[in-house]
SEDREN-791448 format. One record per residue: residue number from 1; residue in one letter; z, y, x of N, C-alpha, C, CB in turn. Coordinates in Angstrom, 2 decimals. Atoms other than C-alpha are relative to their C-alpha. Glycine has a CB too. Example, Ala and Ser with C-alpha at 12.3 -4.5 7.8 and 13.67 -1.06 7.14 Angstrom:
% residues 2
resi, resn, n_c3, n_c2, n_c1, ca_c3, ca_c2, ca_c1, c_c3, c_c2, c_c1, cb_c3, cb_c2, cb_c1
1, A, 0.00, -1.19, 0.89, 7.80, -4.50, 12.30, 0.00, 1.20, 0.90, 1.25, 0.03, -0.99
2, S, -0.06, -1.19, -0.82, 7.14, -1.06, 13.67, 0.73, 1.09, -0.77, -1.42, 0.46, 0.41
% end
This chain:
% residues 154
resi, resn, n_c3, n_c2, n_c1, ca_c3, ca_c2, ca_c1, c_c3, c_c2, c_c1, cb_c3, cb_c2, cb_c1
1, X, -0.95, 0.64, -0.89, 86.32, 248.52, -61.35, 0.14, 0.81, 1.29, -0.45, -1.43, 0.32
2, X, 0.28, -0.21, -0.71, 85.20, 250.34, -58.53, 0.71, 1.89, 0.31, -1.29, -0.56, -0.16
3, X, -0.60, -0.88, 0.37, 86.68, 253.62, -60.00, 0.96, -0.13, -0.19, -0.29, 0.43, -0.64
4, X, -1.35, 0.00, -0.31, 89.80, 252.45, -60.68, 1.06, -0.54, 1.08, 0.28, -0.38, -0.83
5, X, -1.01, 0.12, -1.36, 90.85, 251.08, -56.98, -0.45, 1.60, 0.72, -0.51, -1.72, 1.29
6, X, -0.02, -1.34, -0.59, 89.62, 254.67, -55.87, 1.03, 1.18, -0.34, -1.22, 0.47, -0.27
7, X, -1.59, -0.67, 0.19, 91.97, 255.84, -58.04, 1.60, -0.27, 0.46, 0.19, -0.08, -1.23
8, X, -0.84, -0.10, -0.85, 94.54, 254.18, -57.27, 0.50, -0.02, 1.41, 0.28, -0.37, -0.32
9, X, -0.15, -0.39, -0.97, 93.91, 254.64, -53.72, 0.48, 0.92, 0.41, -0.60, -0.04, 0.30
10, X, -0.31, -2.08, -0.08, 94.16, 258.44, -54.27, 1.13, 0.05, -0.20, -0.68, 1.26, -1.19
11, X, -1.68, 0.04, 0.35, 97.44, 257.89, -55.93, 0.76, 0.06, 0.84, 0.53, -1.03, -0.57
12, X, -1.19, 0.31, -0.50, 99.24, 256.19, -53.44, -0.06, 0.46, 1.59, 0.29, -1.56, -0.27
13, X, 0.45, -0.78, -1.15, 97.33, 258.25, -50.69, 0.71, 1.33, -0.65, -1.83, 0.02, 0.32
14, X, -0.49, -0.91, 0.42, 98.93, 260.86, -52.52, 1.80, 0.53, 0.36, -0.38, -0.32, -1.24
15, X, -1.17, 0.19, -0.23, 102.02, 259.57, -52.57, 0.53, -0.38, 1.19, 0.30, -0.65, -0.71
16, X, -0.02, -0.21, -1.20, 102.27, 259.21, -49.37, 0.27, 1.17, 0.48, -0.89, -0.34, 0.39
17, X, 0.00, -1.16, -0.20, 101.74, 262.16, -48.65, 1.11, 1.20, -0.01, -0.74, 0.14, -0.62
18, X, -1.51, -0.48, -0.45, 105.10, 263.42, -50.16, 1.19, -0.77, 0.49, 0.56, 0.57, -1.04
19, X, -0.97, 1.69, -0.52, 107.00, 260.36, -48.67, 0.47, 1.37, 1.33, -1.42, -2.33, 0.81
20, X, -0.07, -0.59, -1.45, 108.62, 262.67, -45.33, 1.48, -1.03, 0.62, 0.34, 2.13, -0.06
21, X, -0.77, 0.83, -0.60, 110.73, 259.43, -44.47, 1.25, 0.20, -0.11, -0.26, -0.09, 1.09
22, X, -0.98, -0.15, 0.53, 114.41, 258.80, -44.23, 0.90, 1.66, 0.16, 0.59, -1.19, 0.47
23, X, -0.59, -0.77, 0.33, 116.50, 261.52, -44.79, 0.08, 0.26, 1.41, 0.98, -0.20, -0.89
24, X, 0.16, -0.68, -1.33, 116.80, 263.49, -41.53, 1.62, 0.16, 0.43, -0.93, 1.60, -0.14
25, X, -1.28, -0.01, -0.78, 120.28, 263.45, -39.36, 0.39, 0.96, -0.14, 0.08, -0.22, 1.22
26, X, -0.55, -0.97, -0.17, 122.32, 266.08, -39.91, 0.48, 0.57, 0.97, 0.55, -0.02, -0.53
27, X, -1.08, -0.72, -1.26, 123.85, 268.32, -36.95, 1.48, 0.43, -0.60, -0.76, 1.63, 0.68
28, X, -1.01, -0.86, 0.37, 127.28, 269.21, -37.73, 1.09, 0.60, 1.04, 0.62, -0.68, -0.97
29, X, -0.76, -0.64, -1.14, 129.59, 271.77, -36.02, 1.44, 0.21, -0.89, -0.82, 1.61, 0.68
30, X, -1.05, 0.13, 0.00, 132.81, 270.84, -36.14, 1.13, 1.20, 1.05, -0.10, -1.38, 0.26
31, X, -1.00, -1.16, -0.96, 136.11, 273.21, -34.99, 1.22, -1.06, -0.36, 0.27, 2.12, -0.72
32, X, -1.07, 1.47, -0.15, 139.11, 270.58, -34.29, 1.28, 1.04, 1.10, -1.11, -1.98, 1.24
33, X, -1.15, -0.16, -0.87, 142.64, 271.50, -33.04, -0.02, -0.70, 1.31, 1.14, -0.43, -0.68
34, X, -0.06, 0.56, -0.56, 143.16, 270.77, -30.08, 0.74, -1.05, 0.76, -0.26, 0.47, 0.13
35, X, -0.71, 0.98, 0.25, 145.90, 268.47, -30.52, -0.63, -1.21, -0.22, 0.69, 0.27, -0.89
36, X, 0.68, 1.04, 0.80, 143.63, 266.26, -32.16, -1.05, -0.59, 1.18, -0.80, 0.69, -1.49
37, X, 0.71, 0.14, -0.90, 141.41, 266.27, -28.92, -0.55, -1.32, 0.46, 0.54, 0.55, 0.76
38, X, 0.30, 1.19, -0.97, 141.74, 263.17, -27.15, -0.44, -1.11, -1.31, 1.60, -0.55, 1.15
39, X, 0.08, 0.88, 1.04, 141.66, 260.86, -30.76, -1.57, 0.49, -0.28, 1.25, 0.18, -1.28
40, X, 0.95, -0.06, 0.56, 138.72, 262.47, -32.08, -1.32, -0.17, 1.63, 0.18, 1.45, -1.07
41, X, 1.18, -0.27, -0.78, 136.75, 262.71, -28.68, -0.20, -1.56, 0.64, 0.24, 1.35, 1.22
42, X, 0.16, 1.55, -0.16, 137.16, 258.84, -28.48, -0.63, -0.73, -1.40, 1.57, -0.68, 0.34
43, X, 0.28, 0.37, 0.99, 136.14, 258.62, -32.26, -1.59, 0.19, -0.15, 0.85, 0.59, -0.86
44, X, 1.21, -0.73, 0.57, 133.30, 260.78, -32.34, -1.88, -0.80, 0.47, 0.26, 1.80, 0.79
45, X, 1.41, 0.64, -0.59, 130.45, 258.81, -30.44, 0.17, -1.15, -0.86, -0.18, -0.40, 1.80
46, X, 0.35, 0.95, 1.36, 131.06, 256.03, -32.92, -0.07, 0.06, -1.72, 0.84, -0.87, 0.11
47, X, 0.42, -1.14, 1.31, 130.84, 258.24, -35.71, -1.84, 0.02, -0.41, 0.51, 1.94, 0.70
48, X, 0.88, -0.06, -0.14, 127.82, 259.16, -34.17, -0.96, -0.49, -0.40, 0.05, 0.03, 0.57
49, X, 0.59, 1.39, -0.17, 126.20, 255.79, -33.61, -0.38, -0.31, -1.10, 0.81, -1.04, 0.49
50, X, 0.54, 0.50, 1.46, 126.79, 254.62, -37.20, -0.56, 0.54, -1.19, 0.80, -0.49, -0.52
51, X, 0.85, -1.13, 0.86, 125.83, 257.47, -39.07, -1.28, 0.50, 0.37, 0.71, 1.19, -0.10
52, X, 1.58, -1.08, -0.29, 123.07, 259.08, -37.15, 0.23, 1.09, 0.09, -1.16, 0.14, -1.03
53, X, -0.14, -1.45, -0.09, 124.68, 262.77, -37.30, 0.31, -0.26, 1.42, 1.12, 0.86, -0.99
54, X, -0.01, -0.73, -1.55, 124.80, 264.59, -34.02, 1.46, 1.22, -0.52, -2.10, 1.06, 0.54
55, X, -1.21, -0.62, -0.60, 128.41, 266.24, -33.74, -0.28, 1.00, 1.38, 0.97, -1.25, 0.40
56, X, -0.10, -0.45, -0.99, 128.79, 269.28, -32.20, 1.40, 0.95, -0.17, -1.30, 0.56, 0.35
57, X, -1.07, -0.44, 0.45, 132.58, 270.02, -31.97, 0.55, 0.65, 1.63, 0.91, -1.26, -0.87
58, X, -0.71, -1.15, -1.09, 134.54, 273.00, -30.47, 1.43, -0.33, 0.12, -0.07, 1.70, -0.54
59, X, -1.49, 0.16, -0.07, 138.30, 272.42, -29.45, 0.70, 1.93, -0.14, 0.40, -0.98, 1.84
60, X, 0.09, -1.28, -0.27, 140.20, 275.63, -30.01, 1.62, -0.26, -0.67, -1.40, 1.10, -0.68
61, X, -1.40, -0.19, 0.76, 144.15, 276.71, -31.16, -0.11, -0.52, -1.60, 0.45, 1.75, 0.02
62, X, -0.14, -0.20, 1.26, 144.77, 275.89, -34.98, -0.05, 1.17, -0.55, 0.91, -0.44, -0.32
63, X, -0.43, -1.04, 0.15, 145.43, 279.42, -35.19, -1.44, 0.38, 0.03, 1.07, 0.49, 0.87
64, X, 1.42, -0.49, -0.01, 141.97, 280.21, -34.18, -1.21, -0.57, -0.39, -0.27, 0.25, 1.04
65, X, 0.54, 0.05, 1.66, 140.43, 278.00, -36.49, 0.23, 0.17, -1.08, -0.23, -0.70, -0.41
66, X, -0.16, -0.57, 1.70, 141.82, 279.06, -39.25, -0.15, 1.23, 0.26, 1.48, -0.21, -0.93
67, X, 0.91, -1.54, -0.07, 140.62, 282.83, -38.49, -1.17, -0.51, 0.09, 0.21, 1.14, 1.30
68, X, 1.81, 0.55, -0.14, 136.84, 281.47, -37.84, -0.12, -0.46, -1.70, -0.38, -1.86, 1.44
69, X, 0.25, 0.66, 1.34, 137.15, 279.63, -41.19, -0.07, 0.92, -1.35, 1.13, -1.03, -0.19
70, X, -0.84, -0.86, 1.22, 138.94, 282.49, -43.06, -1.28, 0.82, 0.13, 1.81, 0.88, 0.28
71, X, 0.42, -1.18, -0.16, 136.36, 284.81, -41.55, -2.01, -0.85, -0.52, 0.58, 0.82, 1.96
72, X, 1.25, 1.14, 0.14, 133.16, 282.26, -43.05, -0.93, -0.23, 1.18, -1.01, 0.40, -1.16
73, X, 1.06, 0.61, -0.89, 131.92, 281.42, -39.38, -0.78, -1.30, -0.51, 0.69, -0.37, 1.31
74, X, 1.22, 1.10, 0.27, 129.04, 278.58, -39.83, 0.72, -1.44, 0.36, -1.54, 0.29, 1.14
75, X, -0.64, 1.14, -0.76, 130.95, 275.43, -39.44, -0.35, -1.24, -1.23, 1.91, 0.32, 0.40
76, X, -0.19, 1.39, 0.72, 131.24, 271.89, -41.21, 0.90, -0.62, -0.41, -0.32, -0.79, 0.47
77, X, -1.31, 0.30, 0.50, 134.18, 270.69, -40.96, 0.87, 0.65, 1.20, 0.26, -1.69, -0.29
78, X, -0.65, -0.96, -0.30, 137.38, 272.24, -39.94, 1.36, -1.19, 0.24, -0.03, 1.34, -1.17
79, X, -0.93, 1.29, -0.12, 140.38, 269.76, -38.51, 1.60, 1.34, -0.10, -0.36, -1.29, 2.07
80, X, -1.02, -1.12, -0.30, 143.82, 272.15, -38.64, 1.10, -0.66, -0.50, -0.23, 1.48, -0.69
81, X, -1.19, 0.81, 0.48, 147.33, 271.38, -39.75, 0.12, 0.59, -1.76, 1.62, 0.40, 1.14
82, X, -0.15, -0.03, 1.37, 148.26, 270.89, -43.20, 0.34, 0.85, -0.56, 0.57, -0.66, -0.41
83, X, 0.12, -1.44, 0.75, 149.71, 274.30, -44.37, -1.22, 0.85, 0.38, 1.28, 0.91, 0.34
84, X, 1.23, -1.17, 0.13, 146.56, 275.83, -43.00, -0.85, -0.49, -1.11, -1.04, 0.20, 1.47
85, X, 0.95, 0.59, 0.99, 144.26, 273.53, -44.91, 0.56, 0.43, -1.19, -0.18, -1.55, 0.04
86, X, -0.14, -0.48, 1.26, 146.29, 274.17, -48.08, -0.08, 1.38, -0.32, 1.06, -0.38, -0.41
87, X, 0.47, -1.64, -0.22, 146.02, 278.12, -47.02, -1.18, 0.44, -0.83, -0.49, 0.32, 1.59
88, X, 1.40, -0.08, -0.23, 142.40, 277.92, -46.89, -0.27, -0.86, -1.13, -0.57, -0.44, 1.46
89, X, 0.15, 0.39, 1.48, 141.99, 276.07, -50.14, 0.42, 0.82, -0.91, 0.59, -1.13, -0.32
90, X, -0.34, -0.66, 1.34, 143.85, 278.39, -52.11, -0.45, 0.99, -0.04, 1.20, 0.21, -0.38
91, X, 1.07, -1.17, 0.28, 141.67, 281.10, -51.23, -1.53, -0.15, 0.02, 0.21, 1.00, 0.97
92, X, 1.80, 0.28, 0.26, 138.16, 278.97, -51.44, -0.47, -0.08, 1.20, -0.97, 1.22, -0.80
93, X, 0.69, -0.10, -1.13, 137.84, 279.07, -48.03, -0.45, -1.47, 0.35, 0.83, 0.69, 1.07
94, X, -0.26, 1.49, -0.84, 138.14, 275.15, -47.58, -0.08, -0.66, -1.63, 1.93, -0.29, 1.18
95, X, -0.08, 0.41, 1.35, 137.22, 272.84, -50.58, 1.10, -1.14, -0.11, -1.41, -0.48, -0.51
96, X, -1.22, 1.08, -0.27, 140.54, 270.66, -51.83, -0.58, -1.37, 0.22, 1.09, -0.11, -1.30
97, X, -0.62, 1.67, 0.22, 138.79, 267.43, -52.93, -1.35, -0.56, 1.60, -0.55, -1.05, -2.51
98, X, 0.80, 0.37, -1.52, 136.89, 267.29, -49.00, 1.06, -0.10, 1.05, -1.16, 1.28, 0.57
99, X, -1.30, 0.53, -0.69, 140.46, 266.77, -47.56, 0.40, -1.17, 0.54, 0.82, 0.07, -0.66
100, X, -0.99, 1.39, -0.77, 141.95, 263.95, -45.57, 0.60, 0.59, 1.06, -0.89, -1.45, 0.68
101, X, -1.19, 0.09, -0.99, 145.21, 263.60, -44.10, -0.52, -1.18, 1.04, 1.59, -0.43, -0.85
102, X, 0.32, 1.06, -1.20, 144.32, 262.34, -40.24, 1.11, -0.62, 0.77, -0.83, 0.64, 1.06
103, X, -1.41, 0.31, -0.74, 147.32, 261.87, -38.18, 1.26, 1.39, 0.10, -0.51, -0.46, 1.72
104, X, -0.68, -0.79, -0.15, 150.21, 263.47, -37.63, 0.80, -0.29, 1.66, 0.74, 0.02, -1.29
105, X, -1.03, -0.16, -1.03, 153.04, 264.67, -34.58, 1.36, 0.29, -0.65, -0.38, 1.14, 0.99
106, X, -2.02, -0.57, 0.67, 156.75, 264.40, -35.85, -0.40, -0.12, -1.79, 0.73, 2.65, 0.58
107, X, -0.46, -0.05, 1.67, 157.32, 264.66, -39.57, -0.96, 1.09, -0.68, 1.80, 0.57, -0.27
108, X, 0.61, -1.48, 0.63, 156.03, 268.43, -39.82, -1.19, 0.25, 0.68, 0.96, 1.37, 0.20
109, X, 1.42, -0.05, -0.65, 152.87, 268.46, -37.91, -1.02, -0.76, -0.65, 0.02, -0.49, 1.38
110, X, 0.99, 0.87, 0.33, 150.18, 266.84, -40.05, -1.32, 0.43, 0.22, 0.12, -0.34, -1.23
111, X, 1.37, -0.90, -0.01, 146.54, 267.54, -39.36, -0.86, -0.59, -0.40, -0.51, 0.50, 1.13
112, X, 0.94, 0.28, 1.13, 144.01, 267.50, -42.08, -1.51, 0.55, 0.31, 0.59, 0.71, -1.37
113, X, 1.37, -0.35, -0.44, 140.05, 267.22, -41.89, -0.41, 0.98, -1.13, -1.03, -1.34, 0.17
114, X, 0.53, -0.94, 1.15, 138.32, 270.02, -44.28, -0.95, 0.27, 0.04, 0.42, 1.05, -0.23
115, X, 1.67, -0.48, -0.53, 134.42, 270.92, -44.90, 0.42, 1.64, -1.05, -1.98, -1.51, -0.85
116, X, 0.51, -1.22, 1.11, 133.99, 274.53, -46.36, -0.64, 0.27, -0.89, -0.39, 0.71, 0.22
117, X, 0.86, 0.18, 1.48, 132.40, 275.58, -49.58, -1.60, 0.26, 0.29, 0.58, 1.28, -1.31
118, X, 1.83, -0.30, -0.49, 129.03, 277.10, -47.43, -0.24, -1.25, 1.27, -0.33, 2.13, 0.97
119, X, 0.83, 1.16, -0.77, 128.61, 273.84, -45.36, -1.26, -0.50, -0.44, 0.73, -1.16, 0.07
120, X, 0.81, -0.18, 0.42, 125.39, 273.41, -45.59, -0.52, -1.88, -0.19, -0.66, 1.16, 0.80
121, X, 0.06, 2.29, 0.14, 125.87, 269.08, -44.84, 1.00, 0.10, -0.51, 0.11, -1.45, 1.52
122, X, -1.46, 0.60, 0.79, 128.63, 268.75, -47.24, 0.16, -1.84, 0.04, -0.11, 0.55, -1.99
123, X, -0.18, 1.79, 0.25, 127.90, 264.94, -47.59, 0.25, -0.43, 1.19, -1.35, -0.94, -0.58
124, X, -0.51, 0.36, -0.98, 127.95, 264.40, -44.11, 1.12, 0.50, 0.89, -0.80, -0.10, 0.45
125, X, -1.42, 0.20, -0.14, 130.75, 266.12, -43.59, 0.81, -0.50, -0.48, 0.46, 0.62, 0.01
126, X, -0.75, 1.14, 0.67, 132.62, 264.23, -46.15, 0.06, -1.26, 0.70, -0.55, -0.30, -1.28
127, X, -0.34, 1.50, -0.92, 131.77, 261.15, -44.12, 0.45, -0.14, 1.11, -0.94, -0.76, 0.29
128, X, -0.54, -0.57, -1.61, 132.54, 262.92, -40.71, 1.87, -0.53, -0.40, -0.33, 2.50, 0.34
129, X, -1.02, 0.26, 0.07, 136.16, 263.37, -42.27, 0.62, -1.15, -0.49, 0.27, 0.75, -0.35
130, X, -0.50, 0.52, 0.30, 136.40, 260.47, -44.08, 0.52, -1.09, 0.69, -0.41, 0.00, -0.70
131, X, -0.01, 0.60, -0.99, 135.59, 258.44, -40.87, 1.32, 0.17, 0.92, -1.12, 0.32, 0.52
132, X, -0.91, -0.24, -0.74, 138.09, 260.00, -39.45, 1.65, -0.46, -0.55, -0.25, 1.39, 0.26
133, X, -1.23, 0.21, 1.08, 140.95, 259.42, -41.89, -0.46, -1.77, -0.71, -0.08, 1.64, -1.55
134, X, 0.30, 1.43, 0.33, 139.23, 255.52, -42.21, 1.47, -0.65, 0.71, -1.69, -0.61, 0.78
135, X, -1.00, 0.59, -0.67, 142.42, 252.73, -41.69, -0.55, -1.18, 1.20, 0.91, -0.59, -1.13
136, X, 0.36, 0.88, -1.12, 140.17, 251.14, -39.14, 0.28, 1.25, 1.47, -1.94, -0.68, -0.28
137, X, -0.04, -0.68, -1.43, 140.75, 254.19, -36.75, 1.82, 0.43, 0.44, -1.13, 1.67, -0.14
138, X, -1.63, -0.47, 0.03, 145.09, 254.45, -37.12, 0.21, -0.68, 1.23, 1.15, -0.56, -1.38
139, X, -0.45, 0.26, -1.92, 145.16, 252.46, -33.09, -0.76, 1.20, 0.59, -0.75, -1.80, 0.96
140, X, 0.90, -1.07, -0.84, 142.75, 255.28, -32.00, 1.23, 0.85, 0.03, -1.58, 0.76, -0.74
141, X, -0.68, -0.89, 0.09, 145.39, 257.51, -33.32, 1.59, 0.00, 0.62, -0.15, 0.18, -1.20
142, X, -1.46, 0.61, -0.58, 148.60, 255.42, -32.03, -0.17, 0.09, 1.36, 0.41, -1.62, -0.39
143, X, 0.17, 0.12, -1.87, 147.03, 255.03, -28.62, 0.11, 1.46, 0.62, -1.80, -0.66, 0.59
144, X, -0.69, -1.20, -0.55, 147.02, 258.78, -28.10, 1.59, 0.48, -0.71, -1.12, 1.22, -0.23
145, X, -1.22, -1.19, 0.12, 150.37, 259.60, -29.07, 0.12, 0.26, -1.15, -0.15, 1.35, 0.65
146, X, -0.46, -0.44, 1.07, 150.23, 260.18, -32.44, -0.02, -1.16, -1.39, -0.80, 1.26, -0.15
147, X, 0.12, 0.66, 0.90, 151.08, 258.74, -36.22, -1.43, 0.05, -1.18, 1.19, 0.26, -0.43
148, X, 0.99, 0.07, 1.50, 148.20, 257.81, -38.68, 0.44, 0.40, -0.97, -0.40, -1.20, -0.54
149, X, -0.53, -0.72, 0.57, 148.78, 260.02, -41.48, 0.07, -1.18, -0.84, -0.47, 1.28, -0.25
150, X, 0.13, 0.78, 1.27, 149.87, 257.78, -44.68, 0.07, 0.33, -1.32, 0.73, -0.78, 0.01
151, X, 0.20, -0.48, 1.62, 150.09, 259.97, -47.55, -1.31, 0.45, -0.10, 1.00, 1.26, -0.54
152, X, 1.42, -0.54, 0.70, 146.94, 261.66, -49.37, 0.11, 1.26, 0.42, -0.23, -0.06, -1.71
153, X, 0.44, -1.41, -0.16, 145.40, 264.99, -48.68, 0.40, 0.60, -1.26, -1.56, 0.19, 0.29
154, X, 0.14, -0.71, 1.44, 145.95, 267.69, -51.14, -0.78, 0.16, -0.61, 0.21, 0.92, -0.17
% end
């Protein structure tokens, strides 16, 4: 008797042992038009909050994220307008089915969230963008100025 609670002591002292708790917060570095600025920099701390990732996003031209992206800088997700995103998908740079349409300006301005194929948090970027493209955030997107996108990503 005395041998087998030592054993299973050892066991679950064992097991323990590889237990290293919940899954650890991801950092992700985001590159965002800067169109998109004021919506996402009102989104992003409740992003934060409910997920647990730590966001660390750069504002910059469209133009000059899609060179960073094209050129495989280290990023996560990638916010740009919709012919770039489909750009950058058709050469692998940007994976299609990590897409969402976020809001748009006018008719022809749409701007789409994207994680790259070497993100190294793919899952939490998926939730970064999906958060973002959620229909609980389309007043975030009305209040600055712009339309909630309503069709699908490519």
């Amino acid at each position: 008797m005395r041998k087998g609670i030592l054993r299973v002591a050892t066991g679950l002292a064992l097991l323990a042992g590889l237990y290293t708790g919940p899954a650890a917060a991801a950092e992700l570095k985001v590159l965002c038009a800067e169109a998109l600025r004021p919506a996402v920099e009102e989104l992003a701390p409740a992003f934060e909050k409910s997920a647990g990732h730590k966001l660390s996003i750069q504002y910059d031209t469209a133009e000059n994220i899609e060179k960073k992206v094209a050129a495989e800088d280290p990023i996560d997700v990638a916010i740009l307008t919709k012919p770039q995103v489909d750009k950058l998908v058709r050469v692998a740079k940007l994976v299609g089915g990590s897409t969402a349409n976020l809001a748009s300006k006018g008719p022809d301005l749409v701007f789409v969230g994207a994680a790259p194929p070497y993100s190294e948090q793919a899952l939490a970027a998926k939730a970064f963008i999906d958060f973002l493209a959620a229909p609980a955030n389309k007043a975030v997107y009305k209040a600055k100025g712009m339309e909630p996108a309503e069709r699908p990503a490519s």
